[in-house]
N, CA and C atoms as a LAMMPS dump frame, in Angstrom:
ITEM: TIMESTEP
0
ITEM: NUMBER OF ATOMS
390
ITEM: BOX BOUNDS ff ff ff
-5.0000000000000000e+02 5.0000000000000000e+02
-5.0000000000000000e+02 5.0000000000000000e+02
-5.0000000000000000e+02 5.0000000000000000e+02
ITEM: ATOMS id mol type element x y z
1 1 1 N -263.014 -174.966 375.477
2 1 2 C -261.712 -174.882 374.846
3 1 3 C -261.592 -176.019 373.829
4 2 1 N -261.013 -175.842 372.702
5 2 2 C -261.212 -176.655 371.574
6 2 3 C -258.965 -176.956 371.466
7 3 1 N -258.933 -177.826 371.406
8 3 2 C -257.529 -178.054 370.846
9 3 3 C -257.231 -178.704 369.787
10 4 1 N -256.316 -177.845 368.738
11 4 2 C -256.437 -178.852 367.021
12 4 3 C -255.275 -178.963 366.933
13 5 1 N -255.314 -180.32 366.95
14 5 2 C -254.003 -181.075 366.872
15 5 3 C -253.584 -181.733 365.367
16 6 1 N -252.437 -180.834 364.975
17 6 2 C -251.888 -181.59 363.297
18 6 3 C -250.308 -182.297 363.418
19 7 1 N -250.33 -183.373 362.852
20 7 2 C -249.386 -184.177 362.836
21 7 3 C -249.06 -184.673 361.559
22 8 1 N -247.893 -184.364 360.968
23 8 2 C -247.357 -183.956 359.38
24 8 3 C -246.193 -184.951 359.544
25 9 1 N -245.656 -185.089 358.02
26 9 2 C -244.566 -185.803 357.731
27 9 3 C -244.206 -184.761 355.972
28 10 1 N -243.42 -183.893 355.94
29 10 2 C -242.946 -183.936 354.213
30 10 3 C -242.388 -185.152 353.639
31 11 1 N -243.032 -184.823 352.482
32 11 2 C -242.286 -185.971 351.537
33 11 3 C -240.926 -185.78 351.587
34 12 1 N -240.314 -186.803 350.876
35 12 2 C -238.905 -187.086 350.686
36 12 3 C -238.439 -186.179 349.918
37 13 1 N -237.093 -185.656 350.17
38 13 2 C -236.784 -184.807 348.826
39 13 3 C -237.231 -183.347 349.041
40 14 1 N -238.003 -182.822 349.874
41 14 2 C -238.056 -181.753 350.357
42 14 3 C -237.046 -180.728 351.075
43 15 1 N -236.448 -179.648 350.907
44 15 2 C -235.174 -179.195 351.101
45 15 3 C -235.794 -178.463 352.676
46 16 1 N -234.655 -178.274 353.139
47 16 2 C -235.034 -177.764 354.375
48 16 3 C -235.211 -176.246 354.327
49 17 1 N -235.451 -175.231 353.538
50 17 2 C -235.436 -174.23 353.591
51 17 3 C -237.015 -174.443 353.173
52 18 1 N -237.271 -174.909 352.286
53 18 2 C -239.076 -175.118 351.897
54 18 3 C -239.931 -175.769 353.276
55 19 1 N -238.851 -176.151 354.259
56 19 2 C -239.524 -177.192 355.304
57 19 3 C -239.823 -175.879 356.56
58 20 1 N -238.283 -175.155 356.589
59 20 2 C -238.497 -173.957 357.563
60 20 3 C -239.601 -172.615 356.985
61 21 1 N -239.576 -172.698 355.964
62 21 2 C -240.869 -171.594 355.108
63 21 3 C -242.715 -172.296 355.839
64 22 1 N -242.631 -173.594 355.307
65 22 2 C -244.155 -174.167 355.935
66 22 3 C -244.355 -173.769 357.545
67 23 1 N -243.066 -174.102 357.75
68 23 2 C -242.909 -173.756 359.735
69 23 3 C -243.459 -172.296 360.019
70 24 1 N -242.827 -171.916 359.034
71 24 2 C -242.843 -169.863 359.556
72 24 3 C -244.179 -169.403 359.157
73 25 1 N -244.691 -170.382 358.504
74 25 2 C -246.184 -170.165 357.679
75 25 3 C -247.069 -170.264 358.422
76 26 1 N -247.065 -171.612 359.819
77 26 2 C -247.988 -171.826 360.56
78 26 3 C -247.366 -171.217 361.968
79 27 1 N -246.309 -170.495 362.243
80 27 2 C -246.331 -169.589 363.044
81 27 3 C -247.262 -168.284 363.446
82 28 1 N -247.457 -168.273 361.952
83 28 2 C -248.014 -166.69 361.55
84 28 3 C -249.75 -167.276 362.159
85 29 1 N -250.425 -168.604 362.938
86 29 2 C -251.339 -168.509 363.127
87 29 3 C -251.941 -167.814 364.467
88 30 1 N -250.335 -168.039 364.841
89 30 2 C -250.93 -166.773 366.41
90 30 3 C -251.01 -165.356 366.05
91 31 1 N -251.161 -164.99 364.638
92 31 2 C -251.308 -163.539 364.196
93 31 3 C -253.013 -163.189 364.574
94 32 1 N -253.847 -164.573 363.95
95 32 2 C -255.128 -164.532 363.924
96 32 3 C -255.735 -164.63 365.337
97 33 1 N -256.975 -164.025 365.48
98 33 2 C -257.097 -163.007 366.828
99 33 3 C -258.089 -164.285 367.96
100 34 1 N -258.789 -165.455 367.1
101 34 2 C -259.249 -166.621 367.659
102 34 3 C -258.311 -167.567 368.443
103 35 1 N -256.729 -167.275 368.22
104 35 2 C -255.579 -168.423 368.044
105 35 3 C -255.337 -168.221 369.597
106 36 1 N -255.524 -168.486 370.701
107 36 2 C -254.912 -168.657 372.125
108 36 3 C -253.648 -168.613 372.387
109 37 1 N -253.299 -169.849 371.828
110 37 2 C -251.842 -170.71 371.81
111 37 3 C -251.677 -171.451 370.662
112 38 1 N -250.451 -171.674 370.683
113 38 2 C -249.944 -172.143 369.184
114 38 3 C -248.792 -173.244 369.725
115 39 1 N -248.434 -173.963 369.187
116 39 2 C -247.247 -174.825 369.726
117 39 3 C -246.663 -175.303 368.116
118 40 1 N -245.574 -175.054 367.342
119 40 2 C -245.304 -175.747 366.159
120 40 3 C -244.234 -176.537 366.384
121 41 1 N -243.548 -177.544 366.244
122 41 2 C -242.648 -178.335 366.718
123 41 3 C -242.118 -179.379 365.973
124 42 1 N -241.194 -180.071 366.383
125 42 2 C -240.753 -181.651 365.769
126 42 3 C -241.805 -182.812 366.627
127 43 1 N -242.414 -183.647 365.891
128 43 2 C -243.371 -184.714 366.373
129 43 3 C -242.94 -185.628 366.846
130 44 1 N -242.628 -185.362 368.784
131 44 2 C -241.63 -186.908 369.335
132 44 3 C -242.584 -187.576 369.772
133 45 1 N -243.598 -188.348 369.375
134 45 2 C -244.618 -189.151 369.623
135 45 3 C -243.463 -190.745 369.045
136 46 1 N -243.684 -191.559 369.913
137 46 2 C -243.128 -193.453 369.689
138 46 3 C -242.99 -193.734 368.82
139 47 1 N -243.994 -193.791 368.304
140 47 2 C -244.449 -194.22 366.593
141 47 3 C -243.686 -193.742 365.594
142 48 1 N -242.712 -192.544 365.35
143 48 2 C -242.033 -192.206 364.55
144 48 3 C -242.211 -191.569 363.46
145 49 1 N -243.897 -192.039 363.119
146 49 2 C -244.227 -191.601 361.556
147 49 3 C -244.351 -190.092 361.184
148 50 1 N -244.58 -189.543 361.714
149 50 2 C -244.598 -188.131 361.736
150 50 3 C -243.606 -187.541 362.261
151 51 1 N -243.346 -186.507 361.324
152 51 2 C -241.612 -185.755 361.878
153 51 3 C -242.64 -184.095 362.657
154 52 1 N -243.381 -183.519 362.268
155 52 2 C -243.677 -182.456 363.215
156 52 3 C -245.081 -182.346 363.168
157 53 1 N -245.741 -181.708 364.322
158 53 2 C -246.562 -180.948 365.049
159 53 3 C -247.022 -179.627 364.725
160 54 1 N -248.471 -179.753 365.06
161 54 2 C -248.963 -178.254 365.6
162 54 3 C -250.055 -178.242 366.449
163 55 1 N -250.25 -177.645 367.302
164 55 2 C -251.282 -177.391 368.254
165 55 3 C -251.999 -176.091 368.68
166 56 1 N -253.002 -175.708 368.045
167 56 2 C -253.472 -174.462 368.374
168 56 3 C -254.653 -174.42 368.966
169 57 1 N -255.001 -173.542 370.214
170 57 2 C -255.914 -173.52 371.508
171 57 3 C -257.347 -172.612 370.94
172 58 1 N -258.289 -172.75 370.657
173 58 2 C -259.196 -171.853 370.486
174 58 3 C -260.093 -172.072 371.814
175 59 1 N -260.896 -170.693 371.851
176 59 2 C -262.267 -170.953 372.988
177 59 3 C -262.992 -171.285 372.733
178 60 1 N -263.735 -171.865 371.798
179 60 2 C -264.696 -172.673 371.47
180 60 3 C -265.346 -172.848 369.569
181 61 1 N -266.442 -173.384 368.895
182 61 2 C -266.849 -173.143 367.774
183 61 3 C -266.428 -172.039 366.871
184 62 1 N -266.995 -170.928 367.615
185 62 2 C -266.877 -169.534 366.96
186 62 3 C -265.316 -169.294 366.66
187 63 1 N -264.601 -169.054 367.418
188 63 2 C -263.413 -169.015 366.952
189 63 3 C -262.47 -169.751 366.445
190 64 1 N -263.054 -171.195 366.344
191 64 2 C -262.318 -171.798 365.607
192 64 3 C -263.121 -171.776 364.207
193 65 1 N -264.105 -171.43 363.419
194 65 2 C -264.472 -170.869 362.675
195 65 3 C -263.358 -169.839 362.369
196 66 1 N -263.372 -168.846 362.898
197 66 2 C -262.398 -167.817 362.595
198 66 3 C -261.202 -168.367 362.07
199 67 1 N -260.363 -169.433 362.713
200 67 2 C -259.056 -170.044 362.587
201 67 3 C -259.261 -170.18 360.982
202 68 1 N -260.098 -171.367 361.1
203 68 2 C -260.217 -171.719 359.461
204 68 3 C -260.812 -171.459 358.361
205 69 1 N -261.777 -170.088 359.003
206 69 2 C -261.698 -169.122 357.47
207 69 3 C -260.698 -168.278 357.716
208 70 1 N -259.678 -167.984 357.833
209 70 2 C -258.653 -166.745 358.198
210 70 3 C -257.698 -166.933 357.032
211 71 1 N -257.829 -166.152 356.232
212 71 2 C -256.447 -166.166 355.008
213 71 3 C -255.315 -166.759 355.431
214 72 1 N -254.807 -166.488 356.411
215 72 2 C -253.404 -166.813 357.147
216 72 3 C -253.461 -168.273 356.978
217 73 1 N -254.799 -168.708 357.305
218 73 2 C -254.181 -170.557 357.162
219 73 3 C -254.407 -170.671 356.071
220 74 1 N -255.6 -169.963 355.067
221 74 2 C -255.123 -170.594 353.664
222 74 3 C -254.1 -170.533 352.869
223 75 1 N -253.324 -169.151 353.141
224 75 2 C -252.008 -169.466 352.891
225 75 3 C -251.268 -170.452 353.428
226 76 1 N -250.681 -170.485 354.762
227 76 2 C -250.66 -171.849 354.621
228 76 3 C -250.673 -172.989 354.304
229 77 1 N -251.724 -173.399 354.049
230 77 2 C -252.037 -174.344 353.268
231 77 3 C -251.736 -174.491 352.234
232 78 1 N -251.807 -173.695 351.447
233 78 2 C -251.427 -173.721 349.71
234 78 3 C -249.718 -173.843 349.586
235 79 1 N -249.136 -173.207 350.962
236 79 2 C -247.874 -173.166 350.565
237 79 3 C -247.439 -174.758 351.48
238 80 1 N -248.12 -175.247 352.311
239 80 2 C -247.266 -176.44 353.062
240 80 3 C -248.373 -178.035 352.357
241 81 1 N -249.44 -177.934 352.234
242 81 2 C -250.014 -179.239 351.707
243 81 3 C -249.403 -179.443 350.542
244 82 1 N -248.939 -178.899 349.196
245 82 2 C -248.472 -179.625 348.394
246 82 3 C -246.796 -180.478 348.442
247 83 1 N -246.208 -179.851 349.416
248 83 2 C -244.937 -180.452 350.425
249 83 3 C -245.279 -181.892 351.639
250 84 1 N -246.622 -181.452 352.01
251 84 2 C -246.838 -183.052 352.929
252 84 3 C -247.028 -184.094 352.258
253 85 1 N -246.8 -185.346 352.812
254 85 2 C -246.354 -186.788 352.245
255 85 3 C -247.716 -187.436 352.972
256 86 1 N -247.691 -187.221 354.418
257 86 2 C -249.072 -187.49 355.159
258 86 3 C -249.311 -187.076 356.531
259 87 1 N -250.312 -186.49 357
260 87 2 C -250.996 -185.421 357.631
261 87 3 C -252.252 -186.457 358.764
262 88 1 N -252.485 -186.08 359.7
263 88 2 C -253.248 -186.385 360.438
264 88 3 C -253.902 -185.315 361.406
265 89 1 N -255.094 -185.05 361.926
266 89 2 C -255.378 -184.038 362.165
267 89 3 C -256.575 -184.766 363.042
268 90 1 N -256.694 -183.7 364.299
269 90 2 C -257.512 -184.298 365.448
270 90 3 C -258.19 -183.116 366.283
271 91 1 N -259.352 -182.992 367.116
272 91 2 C -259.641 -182.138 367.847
273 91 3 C -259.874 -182.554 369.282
274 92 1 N -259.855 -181.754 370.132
275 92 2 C -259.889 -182.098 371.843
276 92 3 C -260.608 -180.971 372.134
277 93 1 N -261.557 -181.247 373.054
278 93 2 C -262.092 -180.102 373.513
279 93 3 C -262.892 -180.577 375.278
280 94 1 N -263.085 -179.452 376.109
281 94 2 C -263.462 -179.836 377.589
282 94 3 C -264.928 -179.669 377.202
283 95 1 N -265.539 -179.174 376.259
284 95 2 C -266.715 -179.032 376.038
285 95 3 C -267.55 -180.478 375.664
286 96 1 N -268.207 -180.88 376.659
287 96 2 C -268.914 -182.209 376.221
288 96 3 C -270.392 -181.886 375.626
289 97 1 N -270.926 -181.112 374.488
290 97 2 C -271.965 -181.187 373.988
291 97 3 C -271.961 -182.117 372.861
292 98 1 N -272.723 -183.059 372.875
293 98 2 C -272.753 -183.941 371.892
294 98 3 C -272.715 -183.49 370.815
295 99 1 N -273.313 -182.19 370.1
296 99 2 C -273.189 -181.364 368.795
297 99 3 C -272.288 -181.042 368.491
298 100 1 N -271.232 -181.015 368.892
299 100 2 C -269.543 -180.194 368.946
300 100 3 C -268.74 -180.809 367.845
301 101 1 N -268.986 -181.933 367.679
302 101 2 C -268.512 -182.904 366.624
303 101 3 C -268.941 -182.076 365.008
304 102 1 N -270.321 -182.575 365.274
305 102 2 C -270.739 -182.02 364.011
306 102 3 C -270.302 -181.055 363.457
307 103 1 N -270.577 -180.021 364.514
308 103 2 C -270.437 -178.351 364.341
309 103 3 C -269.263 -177.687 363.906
310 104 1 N -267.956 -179.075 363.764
311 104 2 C -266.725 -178.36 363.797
312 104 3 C -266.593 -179.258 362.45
313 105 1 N -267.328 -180.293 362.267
314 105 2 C -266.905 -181.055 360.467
315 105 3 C -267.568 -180.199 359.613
316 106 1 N -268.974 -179.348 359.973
317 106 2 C -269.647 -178.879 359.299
318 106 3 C -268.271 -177.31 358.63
319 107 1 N -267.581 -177.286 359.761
320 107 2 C -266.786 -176.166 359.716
321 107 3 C -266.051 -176.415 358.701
322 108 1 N -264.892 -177.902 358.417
323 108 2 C -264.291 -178.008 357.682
324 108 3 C -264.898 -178.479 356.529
325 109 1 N -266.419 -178.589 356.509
326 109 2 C -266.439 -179.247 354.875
327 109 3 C -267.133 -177.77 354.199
328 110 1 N -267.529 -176.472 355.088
329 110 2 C -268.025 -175.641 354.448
330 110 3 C -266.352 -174.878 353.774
331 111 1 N -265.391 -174.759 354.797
332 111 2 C -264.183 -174.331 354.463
333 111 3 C -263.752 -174.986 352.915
334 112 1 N -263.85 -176.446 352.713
335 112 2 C -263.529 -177.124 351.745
336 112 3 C -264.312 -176.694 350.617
337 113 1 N -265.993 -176.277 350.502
338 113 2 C -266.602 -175.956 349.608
339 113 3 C -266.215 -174.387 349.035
340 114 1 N -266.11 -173.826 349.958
341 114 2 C -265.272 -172.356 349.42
342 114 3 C -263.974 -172.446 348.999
343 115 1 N -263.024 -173.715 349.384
344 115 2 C -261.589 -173.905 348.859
345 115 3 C -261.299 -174.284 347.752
346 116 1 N -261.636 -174.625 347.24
347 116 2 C -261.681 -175.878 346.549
348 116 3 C -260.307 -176.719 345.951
349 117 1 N -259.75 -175.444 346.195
350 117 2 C -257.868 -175.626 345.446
351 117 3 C -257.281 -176.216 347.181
352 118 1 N -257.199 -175.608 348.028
353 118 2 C -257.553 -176.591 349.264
354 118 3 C -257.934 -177.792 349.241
355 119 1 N -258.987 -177.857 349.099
356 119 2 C -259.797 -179.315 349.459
357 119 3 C -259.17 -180.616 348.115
358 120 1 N -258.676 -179.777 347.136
359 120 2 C -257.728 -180.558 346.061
360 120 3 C -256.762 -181.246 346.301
361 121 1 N -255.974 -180.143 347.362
362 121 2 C -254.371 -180.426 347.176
363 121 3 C -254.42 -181.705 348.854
364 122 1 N -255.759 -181.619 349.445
365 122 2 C -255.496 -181.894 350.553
366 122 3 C -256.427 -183.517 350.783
367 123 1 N -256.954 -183.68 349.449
368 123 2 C -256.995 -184.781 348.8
369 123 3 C -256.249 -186.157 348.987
370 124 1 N -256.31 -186.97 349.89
371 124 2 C -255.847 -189.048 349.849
372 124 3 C -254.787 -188.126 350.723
373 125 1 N -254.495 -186.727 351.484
374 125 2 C -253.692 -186.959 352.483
375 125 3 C -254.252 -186.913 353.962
376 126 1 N -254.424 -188.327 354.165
377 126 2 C -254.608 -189.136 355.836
378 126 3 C -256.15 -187.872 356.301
379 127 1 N -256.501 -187.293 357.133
380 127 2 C -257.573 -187.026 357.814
381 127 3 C -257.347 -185.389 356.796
382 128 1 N -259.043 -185.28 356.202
383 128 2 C -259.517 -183.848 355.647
384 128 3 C -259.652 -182.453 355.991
385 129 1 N -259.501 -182.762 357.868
386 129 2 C -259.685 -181.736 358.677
387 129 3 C -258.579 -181.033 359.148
388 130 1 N -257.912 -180.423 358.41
389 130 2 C -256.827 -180.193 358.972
390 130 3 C -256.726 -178.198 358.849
């Protein structure tokens, strides 16, 4: 089980109807057939810096492949990264193969080479893997 954890902040000046559109955007990832669970939320972590969350459950490599070639998040993306201010992005998984690391950056930098308007907009904001 793989868990991808994103932790966002919009910039300032962002209206809340453009804020509930990004929301409804990464709802639509439990459409895609890899997606387990989904959790989208307000980010009550101590620290404060981040105003919301997302958490989506895959079963392993393969389907999280699926996640992030799936149109659904590149929409996404195109419509909520040029609205984030700064982004952090993390993975968890019960799978202890030492390769697992690799196998899932290799994921996001092949995603980035086919994006490229992606990998632009998503550019000096906090972690690439998102």
């Amino acid at each position: 089980m793989i868990l991808h954890i994103l932790r966002f902040r919009f910039k300032p000046g962002i209206e809340e109807d453009e804020i509930a559109g990004v929301v409804a955007s990464m709802y639509r990832f439990a459409e895609i057939p890899a997606v387990e669970k989904l959790v989208v939320g307000q980010d009550i972590a101590a620290d404060g810096h981040y105003t919301h969350s997302m958490v989506v459950t895959v079963p392993d490599v393969e389907a999280m492949r699926e996640y992030h070639e799936h149109p659904i998040h590149a929409e996404a993306d195109r419509q909520g990264l040029p609205l984030i201010e700064d982004i952090m992005s993390f993975d968890v998984s019960d799978d202890w193969d030492p390769g697992l690391r690799r196998r899932l950056q290799d994921i996001v930098e092949q995603r980035m080479a086919d994006q490229p308007d992606i990998a632009h907009m998503a550019e000096g904001l906090g972690s690439p893997d998102h």
